[in-house]
C-alpha positions as CSV (number, residue, x, y, z in Angstrom):
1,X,121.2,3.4,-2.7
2,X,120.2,5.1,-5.8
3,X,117.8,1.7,-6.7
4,X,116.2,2.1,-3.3
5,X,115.2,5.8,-4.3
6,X,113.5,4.2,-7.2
7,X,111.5,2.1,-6.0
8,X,110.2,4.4,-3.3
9,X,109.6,7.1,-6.0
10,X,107.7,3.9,-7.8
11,X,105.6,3.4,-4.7
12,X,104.6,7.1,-4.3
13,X,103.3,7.0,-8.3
14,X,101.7,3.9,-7.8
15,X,99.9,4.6,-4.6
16,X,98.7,8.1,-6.2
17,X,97.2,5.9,-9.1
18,X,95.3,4.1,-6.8
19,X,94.2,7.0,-4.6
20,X,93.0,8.6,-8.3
21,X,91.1,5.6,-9.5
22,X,89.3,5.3,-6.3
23,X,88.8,9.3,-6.3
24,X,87.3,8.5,-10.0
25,X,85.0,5.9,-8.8
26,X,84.0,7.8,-6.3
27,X,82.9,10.5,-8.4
28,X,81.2,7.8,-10.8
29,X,79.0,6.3,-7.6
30,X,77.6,9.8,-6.6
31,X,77.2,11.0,-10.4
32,X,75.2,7.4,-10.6
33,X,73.2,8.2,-7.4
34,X,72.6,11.6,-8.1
35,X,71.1,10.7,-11.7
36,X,68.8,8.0,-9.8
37,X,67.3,9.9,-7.1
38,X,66.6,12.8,-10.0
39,X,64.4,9.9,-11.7
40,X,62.4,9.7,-8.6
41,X,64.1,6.3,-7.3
42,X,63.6,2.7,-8.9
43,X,59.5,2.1,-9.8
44,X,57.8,-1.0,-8.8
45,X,55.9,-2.3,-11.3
46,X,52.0,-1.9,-10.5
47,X,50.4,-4.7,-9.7
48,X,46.7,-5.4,-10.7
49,X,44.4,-4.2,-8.7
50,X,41.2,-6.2,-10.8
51,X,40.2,-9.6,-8.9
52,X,40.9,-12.1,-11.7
53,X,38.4,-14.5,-10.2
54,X,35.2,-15.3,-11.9
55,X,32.7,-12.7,-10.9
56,X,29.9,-13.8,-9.0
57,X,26.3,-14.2,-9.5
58,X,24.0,-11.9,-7.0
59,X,22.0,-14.2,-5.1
60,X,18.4,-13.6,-5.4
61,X,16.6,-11.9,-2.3
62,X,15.4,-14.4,0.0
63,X,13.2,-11.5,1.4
64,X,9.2,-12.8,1.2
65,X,6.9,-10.4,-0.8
66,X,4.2,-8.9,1.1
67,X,0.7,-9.8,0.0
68,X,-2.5,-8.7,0.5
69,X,-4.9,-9.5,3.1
70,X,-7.3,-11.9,1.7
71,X,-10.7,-9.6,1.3
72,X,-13.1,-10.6,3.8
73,X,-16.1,-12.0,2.2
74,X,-19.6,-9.9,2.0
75,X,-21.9,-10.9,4.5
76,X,-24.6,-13.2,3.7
77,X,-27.5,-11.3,4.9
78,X,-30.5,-13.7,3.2
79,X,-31.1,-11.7,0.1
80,X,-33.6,-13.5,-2.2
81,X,-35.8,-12.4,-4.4
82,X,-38.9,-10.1,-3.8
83,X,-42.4,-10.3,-5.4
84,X,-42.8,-8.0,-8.3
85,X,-45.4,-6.0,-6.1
86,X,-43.1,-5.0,-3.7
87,X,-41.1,-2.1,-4.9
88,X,-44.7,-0.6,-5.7
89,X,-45.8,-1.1,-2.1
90,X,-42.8,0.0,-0.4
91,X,-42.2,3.4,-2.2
92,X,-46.6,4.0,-1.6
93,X,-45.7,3.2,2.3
94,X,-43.0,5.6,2.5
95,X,-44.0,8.4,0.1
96,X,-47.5,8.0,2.7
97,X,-45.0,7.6,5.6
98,X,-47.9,5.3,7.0
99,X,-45.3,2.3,8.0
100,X,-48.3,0.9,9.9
101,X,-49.2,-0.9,7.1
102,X,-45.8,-2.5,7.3
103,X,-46.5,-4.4,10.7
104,X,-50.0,-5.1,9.7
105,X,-49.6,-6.8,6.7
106,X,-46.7,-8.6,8.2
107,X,-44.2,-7.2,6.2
108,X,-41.8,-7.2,8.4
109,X,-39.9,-10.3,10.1
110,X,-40.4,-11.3,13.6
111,X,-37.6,-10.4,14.5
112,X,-36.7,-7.8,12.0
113,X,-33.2,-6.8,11.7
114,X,-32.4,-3.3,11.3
115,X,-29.1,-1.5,11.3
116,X,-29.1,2.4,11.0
117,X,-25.9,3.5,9.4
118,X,-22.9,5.7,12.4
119,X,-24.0,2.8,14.8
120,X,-21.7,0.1,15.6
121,X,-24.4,-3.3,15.7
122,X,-27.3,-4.5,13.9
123,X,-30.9,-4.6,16.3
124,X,-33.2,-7.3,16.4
125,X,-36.8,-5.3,17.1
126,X,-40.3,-6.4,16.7
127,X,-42.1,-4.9,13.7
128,X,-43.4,-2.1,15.9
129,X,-40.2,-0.9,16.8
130,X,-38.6,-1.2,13.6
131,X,-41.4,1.1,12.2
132,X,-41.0,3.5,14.9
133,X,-37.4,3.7,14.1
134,X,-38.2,5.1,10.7
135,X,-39.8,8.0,12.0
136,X,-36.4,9.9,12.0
137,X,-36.3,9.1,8.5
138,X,-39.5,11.2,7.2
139,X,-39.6,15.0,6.8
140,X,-43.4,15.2,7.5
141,X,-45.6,16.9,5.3
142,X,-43.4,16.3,2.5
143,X,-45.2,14.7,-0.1
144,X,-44.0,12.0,-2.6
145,X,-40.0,12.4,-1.6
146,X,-38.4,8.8,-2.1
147,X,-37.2,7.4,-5.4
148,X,-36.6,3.7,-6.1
149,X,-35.6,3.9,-9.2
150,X,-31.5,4.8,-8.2
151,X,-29.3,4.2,-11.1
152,X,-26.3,1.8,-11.3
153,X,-23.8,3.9,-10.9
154,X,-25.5,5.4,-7.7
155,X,-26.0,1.8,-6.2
156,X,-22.6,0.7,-7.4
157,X,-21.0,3.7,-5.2
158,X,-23.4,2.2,-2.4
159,X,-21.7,-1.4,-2.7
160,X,-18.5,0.2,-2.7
161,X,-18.9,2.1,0.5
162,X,-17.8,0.9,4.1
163,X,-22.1,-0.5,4.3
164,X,-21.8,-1.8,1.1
165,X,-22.7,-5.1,2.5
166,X,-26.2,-4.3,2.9
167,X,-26.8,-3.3,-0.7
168,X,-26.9,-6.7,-2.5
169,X,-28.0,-7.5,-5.6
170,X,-31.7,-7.4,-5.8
171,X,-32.4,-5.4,-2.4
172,X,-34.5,-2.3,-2.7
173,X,-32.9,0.5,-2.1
174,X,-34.4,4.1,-1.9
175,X,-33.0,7.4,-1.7
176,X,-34.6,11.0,-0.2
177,X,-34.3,14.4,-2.4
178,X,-32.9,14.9,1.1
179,X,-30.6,12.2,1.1
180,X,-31.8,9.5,3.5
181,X,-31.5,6.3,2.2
182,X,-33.5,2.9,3.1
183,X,-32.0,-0.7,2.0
184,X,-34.8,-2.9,2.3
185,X,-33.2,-7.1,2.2
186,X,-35.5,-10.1,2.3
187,X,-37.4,-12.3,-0.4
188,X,-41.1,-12.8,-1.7
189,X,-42.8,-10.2,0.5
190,X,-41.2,-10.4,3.7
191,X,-38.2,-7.9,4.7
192,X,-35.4,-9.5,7.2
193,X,-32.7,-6.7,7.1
194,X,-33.9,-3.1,7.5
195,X,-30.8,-0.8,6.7
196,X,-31.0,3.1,7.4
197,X,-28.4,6.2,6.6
198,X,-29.9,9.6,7.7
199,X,-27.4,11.0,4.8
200,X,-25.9,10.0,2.0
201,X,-22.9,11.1,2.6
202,X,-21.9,8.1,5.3
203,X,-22.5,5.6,2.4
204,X,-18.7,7.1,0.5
């Protein structure tokens, strides 16, 4: 009887050793998982973000360049050259403003072509019309008012102009205190292009 006692006694101990241990490991766990989640939980280790493949070489643009336009070549309006006598003739006829002399030496070409400068085409007219053409171009009773003798840089800003065609090397060219201009284009003593600007101005 007194044996049975014992060992029940032994039985109570030994299951409140058990029932401590586990209390203890309880306490352990949630000390354990208390101290982790303080830390901010388990990190992962970063991965790397940089592309470890060979980097790439840009590929050139396959976009075409603009160019531009080809320039338009100058018209070939027959300039030769003119007989030394001519610049001398010309500037008497319009510093007289007798162009009549201009059809009846024969001066002009038959046709002549004249182009007056704010007009969209070149005319082909008979002498007598070209010469009547120039009337707009005198200030009568105005004595001695053209000058042939322009300079370089003045024909050169001529060239450059949107008539600059008409101003070749070796036309003559005279110029108005007032501004009108005359382009005269031909060879020996004969004048085939007529070219007329009431001002200046129209020639920049």
């Amino acid at each position: 009887m007194n044996d049975t006692r014992v060992d029940e006694q032994d039985k109570r101990r030994s299951s409140r050793a058990w029932l401590w241990i586990l209390a203890l490991c309880i306490l352990i766990f949630a000390f354990a998982f208390a101290v982790f989640n303080a830390n901010g939980g388990a990190q992962d280790t970063p991965q790397p973000t940089t592309d470890s493949r060979p980097s790439e070489s840009p590929t050139p643009s396959t976009t075409p360049i603009p160019t531009a336009p080809p320039t338009a070549p100058a018209k070939d309006l027959g300039q030769g050259t003119f007989n030394s006598t001519m610049p001398g003739y010309l500037s008497d006829t319009l510093n007289s403003q007798n162009t009549a002399v201009l059809v009846q030496g024969g001066t002009f070409a038959d046709p002549v072509s004249v182009f007056i400068a704010g007009t969209p085409d070149a005319q082909a007219l008979t002498p007598l019309d070209a010469t009547k053409s120039m009337e707009s171009m005198f200030t009568q009773l105005d004595p001695n008012p053209w000058d042939f003798a322009l300079s370089d840089a003045v024909l050169a800003s001529y060239r450059a102009g949107p008539y600059g065609d008409y101003f070749p090397v070796g036309a003559l060219v005279a110029k108005s205190h007032d501004g009108h201009v005359f382009s005269f284009i031909g060879h020996d003593s004969t004048i085939t292009t007529m070219f007329m600007a009431s001002s200046e101005d129209l020639l920049h």
